[in-house]
C-alpha positions in Angstrom: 178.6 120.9 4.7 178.5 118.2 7.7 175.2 116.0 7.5 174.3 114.6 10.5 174.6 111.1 9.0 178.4 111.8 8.9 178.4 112.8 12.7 177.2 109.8 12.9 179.4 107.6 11.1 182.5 109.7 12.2 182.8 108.9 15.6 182.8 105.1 14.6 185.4 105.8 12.1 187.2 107.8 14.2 187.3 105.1 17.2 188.5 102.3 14.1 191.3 104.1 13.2 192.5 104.9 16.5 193.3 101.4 17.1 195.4 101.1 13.6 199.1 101.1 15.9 197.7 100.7 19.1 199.1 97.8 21.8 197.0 96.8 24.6 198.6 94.9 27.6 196.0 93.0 29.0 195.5 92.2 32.7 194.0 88.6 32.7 194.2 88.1 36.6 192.7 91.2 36.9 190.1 91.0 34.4 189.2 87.4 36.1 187.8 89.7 39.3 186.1 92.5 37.4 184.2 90.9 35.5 186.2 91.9 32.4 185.2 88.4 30.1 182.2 87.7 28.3 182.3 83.4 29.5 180.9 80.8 27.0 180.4 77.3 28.4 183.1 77.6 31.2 184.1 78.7 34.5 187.4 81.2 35.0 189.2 81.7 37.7 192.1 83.9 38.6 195.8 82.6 38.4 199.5 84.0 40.3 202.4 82.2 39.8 204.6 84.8 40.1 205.3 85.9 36.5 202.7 83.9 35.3 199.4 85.7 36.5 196.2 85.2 35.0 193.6 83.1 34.2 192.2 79.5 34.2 189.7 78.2 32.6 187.6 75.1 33.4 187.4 71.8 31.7 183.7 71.1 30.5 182.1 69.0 27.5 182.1 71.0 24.2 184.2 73.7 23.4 184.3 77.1 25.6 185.4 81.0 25.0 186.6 83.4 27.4 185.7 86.8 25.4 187.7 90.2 26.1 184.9 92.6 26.7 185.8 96.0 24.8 188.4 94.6 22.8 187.6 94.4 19.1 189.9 92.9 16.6 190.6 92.7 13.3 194.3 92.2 12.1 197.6 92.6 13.9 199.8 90.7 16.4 198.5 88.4 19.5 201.0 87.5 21.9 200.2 85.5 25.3 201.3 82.6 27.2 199.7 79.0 27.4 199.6 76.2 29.5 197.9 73.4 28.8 198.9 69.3 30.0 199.6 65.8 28.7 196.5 64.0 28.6 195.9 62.5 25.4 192.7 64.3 24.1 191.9 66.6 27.0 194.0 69.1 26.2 193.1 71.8 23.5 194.4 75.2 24.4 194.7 78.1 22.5 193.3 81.7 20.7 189.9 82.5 18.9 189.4 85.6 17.0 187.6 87.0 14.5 184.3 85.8 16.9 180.6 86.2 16.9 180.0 83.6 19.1 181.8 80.2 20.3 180.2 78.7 17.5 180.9 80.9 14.8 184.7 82.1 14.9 188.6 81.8 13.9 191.1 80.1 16.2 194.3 78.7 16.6 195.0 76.2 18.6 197.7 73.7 20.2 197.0 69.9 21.7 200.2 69.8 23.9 200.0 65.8 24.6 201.1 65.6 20.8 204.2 67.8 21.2 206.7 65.5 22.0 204.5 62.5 21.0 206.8 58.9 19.4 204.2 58.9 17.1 205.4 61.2 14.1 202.2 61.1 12.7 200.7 62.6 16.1 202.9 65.2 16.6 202.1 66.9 12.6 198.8 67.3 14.4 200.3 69.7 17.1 198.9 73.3 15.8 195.6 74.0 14.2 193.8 76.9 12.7 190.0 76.4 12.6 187.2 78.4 11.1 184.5 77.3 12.5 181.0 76.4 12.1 182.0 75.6 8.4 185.5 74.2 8.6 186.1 72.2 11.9 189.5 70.4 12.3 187.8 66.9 11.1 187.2 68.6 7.4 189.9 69.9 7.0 192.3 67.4 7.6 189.9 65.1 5.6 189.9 67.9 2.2 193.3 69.4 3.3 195.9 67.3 4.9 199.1 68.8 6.6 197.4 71.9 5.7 196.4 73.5 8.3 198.1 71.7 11.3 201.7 71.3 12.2 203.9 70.3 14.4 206.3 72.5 16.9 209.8 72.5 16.3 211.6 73.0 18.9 208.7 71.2 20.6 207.6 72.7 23.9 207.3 70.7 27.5 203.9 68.9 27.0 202.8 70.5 30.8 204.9 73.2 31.2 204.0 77.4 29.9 205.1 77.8 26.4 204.9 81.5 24.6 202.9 81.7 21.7 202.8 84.4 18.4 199.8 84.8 16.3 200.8 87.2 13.3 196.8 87.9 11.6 197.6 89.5 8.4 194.6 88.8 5.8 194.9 86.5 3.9 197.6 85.4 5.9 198.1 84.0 9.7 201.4 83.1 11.0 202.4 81.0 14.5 205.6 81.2 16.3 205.8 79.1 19.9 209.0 80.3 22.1 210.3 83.3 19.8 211.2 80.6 17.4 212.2 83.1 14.1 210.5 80.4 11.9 207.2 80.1 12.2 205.2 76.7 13.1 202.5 77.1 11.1 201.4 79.6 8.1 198.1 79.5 6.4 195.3 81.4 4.4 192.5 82.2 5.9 189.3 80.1 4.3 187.2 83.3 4.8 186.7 86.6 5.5 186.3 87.2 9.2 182.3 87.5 10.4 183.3 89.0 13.7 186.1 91.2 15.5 186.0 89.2 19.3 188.7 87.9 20.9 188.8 85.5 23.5 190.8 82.4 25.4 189.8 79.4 23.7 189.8 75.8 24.9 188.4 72.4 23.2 186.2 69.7 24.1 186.9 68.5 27.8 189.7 70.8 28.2 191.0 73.4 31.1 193.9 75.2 29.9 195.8 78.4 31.6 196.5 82.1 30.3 198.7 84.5 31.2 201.0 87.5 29.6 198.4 89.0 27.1 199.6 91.7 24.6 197.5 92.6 21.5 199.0 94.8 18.6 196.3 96.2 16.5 197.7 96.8 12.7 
């Protein structure tokens, strides 16, 4: 016999497990005029060049999240393109996940001016993975060094688009910049996830440009 709790429950289920295999190509530029993004602490604003069409976001003090409205993840396979430029400390650009809020939320993220930096020490701090509220970038590489930042070998042009792999696969993450078959960065994740947003994700005093979305749910 069916309770009604279980009608209620199955529905939810039902809609979990049809994203188990799915692969959603998403329409930045076109999400930037529909209103498509849940904005945190920046402005958007749509981007065409060509093959690279999608969105910018604003530079602004503190850090800032362009959420996907509807799109809930958990594990599986983001792939998009990035642009950020080579200012020292004004550029942090990258991919936040597992979100509640822009204070409370996974990401991995590049700082570009360090790519091709002559300072080899610099240029180990070229990828990051963050948990944040509890494990910003300064605690970890205070309790964990060379942990959970790399750098990018082949390194990618400071200013120019580079393509960017983010294999989420608890406990596990993976990066890979430029189809590169070795990846740039592998950790654990601190913690269980708290939330299932995704969003474009850029640091303090930083703009940064999106394009080429794909999202393969596992």
């Amino acid at each position: 016999m069916i309770t009604r709790a279980c009608l209620i429950v199955m529905p939810a289920l039902l809609t979990v497990l049809s994203l188990k295999g799915q692969q959603d190509k998403v329409d930045l530029y076109r999400l930037t005029q529909t209103s498509g993004f849940a904005v945190q602490n920046r402005i958007t604003t749509p981007l065409d060049e060509g093959d690279m069409k999608g969105i910018r976001l604003s530079a602004q003090e503190g850090d800032g999240v362009a959420w996907l409205d509807g799109v809930s993840f958990t594990d599986g396979t983001i792939e998009l393109d990035i642009r950020g430029k080579d200012v020292a400390q004004q550029s942090f650009v990258g991919i936040a996940f597992h979100g509640v809020s822009k204070d409370s939320l996974e990401a991995v993220y590049f700082r570009p001016f360090n790519f091709r930096s002559g300072d080899s020490a610099k240029r180990t701090h070229s990828v990051e993975y963050v948990f944040h509220p509890d494990f910003p970038w300064e605690r970890l590489r205070k309790e964990h060094p060379g942990q959970y930042e790399k750098s990018v070998d082949p390194p990618p042009v400071p200013d120019l688009w580079f393509h960017v792999k983010i294999v989420v696969e608890y406990p596990k993450i993976e990066v890979y910049v430029n189809g590169n078959a070795s990846p740039c960065l592998v950790v654990k994740e601190i913690g269980r996830h708290r939330g299932r947003k995704v969003g474009l994700w850029t640091g303090n005093n930083s703009d940064g440009d999106f394009a080429n979305l794909t999202i393969h749910h596992q």
